[in-house]
C-alpha positions as CSV (number, residue, x, y, z in Angstrom):
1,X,-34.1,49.3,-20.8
2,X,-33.4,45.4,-19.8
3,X,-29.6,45.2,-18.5
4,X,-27.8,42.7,-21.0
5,X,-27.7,38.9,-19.9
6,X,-24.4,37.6,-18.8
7,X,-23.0,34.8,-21.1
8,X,-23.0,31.7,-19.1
9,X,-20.2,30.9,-17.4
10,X,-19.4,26.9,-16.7
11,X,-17.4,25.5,-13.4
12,X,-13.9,25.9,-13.2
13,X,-12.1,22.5,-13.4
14,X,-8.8,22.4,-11.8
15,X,-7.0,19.2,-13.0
16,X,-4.1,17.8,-10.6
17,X,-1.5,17.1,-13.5
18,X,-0.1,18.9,-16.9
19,X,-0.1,15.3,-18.8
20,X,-1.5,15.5,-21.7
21,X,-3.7,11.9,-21.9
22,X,-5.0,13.1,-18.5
23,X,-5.7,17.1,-19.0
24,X,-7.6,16.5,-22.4
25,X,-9.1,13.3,-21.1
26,X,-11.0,15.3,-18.3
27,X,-11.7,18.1,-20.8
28,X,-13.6,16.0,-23.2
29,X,-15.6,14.3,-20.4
30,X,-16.5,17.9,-18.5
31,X,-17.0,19.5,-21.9
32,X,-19.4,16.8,-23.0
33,X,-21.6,17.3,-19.1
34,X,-21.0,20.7,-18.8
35,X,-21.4,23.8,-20.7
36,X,-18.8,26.4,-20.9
37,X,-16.8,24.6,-18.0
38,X,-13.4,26.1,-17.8
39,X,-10.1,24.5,-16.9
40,X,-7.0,24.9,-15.4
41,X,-3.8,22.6,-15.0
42,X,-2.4,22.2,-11.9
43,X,1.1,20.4,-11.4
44,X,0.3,18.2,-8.8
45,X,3.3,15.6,-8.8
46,X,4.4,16.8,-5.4
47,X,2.1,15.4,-3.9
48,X,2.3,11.4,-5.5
49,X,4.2,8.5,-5.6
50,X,6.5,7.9,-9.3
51,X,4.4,4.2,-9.3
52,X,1.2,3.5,-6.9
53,X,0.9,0.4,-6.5
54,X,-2.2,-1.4,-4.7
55,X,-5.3,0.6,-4.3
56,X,-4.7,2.6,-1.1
57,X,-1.5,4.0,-3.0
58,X,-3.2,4.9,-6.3
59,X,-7.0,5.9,-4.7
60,X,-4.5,7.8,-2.4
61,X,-2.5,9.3,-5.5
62,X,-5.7,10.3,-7.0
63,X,-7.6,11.8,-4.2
64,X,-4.1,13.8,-3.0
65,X,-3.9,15.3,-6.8
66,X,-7.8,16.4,-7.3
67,X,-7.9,18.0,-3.5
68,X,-4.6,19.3,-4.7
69,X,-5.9,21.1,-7.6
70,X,-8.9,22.3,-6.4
71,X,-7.4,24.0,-3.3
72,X,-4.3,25.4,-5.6
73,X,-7.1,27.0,-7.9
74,X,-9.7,27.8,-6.0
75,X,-12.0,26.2,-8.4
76,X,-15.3,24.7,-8.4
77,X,-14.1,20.9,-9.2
78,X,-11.0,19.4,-8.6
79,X,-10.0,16.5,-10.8
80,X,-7.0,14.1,-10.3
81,X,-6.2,10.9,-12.1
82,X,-3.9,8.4,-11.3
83,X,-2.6,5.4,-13.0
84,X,-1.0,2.5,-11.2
85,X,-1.1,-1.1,-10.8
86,X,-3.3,-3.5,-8.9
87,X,-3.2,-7.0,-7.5
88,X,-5.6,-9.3,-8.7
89,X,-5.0,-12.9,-6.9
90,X,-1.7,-14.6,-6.8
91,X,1.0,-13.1,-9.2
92,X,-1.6,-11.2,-11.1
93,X,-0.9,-7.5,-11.5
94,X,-2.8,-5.1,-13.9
95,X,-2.3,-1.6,-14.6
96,X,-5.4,0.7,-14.6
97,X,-6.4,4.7,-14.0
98,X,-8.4,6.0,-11.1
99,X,-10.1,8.9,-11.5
100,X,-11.4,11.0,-8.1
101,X,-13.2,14.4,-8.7
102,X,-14.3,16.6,-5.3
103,X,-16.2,20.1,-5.6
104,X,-16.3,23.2,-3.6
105,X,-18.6,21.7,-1.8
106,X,-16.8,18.6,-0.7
107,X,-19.0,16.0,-2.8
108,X,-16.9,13.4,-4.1
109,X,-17.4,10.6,-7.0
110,X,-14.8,8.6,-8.0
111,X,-14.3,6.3,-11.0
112,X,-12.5,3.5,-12.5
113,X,-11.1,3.0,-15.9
114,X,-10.6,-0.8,-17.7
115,X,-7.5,-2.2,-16.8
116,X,-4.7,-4.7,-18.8
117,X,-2.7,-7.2,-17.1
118,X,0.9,-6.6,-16.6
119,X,3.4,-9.8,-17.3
120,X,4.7,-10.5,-14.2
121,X,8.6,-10.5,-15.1
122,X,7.6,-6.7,-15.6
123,X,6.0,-6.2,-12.1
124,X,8.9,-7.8,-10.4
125,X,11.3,-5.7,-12.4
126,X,9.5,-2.0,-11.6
127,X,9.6,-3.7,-7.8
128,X,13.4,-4.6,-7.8
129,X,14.5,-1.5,-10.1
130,X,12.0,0.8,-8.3
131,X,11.1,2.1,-12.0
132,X,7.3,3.6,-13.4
133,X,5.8,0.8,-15.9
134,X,6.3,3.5,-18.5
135,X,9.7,2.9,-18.5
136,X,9.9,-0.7,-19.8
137,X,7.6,0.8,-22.6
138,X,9.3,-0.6,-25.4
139,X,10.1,-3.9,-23.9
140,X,6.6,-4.3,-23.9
141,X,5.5,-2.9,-26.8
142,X,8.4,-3.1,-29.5
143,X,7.5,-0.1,-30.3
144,X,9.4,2.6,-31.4
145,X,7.6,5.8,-29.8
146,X,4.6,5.9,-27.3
147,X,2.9,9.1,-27.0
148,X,1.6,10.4,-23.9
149,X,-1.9,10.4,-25.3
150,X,-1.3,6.6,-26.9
151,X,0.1,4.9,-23.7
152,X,1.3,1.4,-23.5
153,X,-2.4,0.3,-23.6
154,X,-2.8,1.9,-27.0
155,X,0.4,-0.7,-28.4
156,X,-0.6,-3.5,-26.3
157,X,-4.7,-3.5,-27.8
158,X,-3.4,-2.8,-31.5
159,X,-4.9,0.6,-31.4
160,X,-8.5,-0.1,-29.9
161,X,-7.6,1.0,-26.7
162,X,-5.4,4.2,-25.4
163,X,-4.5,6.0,-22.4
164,X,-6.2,8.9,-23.3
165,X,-9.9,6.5,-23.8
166,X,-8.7,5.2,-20.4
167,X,-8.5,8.4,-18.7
168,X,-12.1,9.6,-20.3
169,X,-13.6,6.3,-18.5
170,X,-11.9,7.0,-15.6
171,X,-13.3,10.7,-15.5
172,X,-17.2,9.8,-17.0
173,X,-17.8,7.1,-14.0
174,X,-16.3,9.6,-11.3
175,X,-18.8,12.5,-12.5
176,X,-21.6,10.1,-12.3
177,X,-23.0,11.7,-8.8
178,X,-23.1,14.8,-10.5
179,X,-24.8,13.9,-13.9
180,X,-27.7,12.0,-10.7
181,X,-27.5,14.9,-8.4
182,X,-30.7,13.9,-6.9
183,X,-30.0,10.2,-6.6
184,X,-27.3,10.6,-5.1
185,X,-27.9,13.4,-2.7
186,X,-25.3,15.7,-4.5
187,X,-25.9,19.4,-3.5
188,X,-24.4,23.0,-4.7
189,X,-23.0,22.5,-7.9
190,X,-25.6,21.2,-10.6
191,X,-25.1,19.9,-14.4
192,X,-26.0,22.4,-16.6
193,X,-27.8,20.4,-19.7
């Protein structure tokens, strides 16, 4: 009698954060590339800054939080995404999400999402009060309430934009390594299709 076949079991994803634009963000993209993949949240704000700012700080942030996570869980991929705010010539800031994702097997893609500029009286306010851009939401925005999922962006682009579109970006460019294994030399874990 043939023994009965396993249901297929997908990589565990540990994500480095418990915020909701970020955790579904990486669940849609994952879910989308690979079947039956598996995820965990892992609170990973230990081991950030409140605000990166510059590259180094939010690269830094990202890559901390997805190592995090993957060590924390033991899991097969280890996702972190970080939002900050970049300098882009003189007095020209915007604010934009990196997303690093490392496996088991120390491979490593990393991705970028779009990015909106930042009025300046803003940037040198978060630098004098030492506050997350979040927090001059509603000066920005006029709006009343800004979801976690919605983010400034979402207010700021009339709806066509969100945090939660930002972080899926963010996520699809880091996996591309996986989704060209072969291209890019990407060994151990493969994308089931």
């Amino acid at each position: 009698m043939p023994k009965p076949r396993r249901p297929h079991t997908g990589p565990l994803v540990a994500i480095g954060s418990r915020n909701p634009a970020k955790t579904l963000g990486v669940k849609k993209v994952f879910s989308a590339f690979f079947r039956g993949a598996r995820f965990v949240e892992v609170d990973a704000s230990s081991v950030v800054r409140a605000q990166p700012v510059g590259i180094d700080q939010v690269l830094g942030g990202a890559s901390k939080r997805a190592r995090f996570a993957l060590a924390e869980a033991g899991a097969d991929f280890g996702v972190g995404v970080e939002a900050g705010i970049l300098s882009v010539g003189r007095r020209r800031h915007v604010n934009l999400q990196i997303a690093f994702i490392v496996d088991r097997e120390g491979n490593s893609g990393l991705g970028f999402s779009s990015g909106f500029l930042i009025p300046e009286p803003f940037v040198r306010r978060m630098a004098r009060e030492g506050m997350e851009l979040d927090r001059y939401s509603h000066e920005l925005t006029r709006a009343e309430k800004i979801s976690k999922e919605e983010g400034i962006v979402y207010h700021l682009t009339e709806g066509r934009v969100s945090r939660l579109q930002m972080t899926e970006q963010g996520v699809s460019m880091a996996l591309v390594p996986w989704l060209n294994a072969e291209t890019y030399g990407v060994r151990g874990l493969q994308r089931s299709k």
